[in-house]
C-alpha positions as CSV (number, residue, x, y, z in Angstrom):
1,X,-0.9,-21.2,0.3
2,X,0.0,-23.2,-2.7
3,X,-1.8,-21.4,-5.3
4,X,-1.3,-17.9,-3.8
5,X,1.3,-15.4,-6.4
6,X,3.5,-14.2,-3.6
7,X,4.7,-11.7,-6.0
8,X,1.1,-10.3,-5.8
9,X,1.3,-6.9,-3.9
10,X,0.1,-7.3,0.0
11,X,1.2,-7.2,3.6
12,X,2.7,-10.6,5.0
13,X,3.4,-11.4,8.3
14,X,6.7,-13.6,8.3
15,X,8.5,-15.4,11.2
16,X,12.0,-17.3,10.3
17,X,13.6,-19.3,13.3
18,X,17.1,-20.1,14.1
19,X,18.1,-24.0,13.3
20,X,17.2,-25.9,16.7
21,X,16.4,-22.5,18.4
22,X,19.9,-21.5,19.2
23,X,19.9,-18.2,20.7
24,X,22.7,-16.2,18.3
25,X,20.3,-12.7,18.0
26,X,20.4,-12.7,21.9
27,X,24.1,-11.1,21.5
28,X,24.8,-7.6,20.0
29,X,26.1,-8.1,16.6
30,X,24.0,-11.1,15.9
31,X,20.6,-9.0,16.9
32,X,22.2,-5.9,15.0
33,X,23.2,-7.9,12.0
34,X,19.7,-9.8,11.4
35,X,18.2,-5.8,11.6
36,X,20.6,-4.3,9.1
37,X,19.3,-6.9,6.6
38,X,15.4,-6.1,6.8
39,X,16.6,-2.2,6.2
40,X,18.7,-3.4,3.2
41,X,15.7,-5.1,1.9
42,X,13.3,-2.1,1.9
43,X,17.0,-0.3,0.0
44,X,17.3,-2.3,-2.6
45,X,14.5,-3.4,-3.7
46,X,11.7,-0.7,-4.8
47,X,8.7,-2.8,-4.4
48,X,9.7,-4.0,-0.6
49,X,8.7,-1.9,2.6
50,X,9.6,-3.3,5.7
51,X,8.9,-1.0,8.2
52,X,7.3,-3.8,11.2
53,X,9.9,-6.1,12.4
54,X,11.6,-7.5,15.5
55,X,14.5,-9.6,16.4
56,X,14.5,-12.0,19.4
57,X,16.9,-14.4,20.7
58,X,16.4,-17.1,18.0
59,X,14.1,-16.3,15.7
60,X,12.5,-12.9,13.8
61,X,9.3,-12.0,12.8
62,X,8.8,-9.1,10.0
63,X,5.9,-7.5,7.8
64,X,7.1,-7.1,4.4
65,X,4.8,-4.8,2.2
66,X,5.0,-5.8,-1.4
67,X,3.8,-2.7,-3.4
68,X,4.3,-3.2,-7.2
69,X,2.8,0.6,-7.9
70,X,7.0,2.0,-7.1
71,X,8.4,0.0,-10.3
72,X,6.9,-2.0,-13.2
73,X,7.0,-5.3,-12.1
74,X,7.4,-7.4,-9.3
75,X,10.5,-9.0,-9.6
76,X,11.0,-11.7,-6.7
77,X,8.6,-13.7,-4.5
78,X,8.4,-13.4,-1.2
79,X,10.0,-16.3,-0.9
80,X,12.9,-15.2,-3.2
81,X,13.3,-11.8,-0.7
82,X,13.1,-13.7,3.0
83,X,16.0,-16.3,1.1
84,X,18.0,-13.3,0.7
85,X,17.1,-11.4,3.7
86,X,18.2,-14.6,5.3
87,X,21.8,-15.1,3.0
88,X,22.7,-11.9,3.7
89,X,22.5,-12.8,7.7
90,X,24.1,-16.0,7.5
91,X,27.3,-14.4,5.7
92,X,27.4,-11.4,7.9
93,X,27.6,-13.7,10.8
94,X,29.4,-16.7,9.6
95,X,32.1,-13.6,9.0
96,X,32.0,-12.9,12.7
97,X,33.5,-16.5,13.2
98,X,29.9,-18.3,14.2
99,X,30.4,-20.7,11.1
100,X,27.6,-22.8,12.6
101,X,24.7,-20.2,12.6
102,X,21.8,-22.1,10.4
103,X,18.5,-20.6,9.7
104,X,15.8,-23.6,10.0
105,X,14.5,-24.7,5.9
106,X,11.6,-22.1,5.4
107,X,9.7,-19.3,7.3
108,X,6.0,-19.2,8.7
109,X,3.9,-16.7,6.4
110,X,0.5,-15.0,7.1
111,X,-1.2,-12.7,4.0
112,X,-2.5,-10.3,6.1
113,X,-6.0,-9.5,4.1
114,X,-7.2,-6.2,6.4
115,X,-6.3,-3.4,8.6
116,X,-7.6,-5.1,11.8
117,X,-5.4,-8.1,11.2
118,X,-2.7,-5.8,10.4
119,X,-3.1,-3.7,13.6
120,X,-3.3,-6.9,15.8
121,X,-0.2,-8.3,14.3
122,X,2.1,-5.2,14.7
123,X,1.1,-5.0,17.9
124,X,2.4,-8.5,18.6
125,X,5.4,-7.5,16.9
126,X,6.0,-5.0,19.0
127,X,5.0,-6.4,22.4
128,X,7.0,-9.7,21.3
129,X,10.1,-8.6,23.4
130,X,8.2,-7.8,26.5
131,X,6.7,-11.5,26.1
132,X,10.3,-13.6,25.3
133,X,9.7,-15.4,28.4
134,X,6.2,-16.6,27.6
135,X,7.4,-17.0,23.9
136,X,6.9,-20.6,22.3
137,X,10.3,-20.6,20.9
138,X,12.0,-19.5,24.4
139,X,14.7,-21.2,25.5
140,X,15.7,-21.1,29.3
141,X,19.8,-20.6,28.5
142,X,18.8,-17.7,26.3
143,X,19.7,-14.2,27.3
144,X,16.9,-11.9,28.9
């Protein structure tokens, strides 16, 4: 939403795709790399929880809780942490040798506004996996 403060303190739903869908989190280090990077988000910076998340083939999806009550101010948007969550990926796997990993420009976002809309989208976090095949970003030469 254009006049929404993502620095405000909330739950978003997030989902970030791979550039053209290409399937790089479907192999080990690639899927273990793009997890490492939501964990260092909740380490370093105070005001982030990310506790939800999931990696598939080519594309992640993540709550990130924005709670400005651990510091004094908010100091990134969520649009500033998802750009760094998604630098630090690139670099970890460009230095793996797959110089032409590209995230697609922007993410999806959802403000998540209540606990039932919370609920229902953890539980499609979760289940995600189970439904890769069904999944509108599947590919058919994707692992799984």
């Amino acid at each position: 939403m254009k006049s929404f403060d993502y620095k405000k303190a909330g739950s978003y739903f997030i989902t970030t795709c791979v550039l053209n869908h290409h399937c790089y989190f479907g192999y080990i280090k690639g899927g273990e790399i793009a997890l490492e990077q939501f964990k260092w988000l909740s380490d370093n910076y105070p005001f982030v929880d990310v506790k939800i998340y999931t990696v598939m083939p080519n594309h992640v999806h993540a709550i990130i809780d924005i709670k400005p009550h651990k510091v004094d101010k908010i100091s990134l948007s969520l649009s500033q942490l998802v750009g760094a969550y998604k630098t630090r990926v690139s670099a970890a796997i460009h230095k793996l040798g797959l110089t032409e990993f590209v995230w697609q420009r922007s993410f999806y976002d959802h403000i998540i506004r209540n606990m039932h809309s919370y609920e229902s989208i953890v539980n499609y976090i979760i289940n995600n996996p189970a439904n890769w095949k069904k999944d509108r970003f599947f590919k058919q030469n994707s692992p799984g």
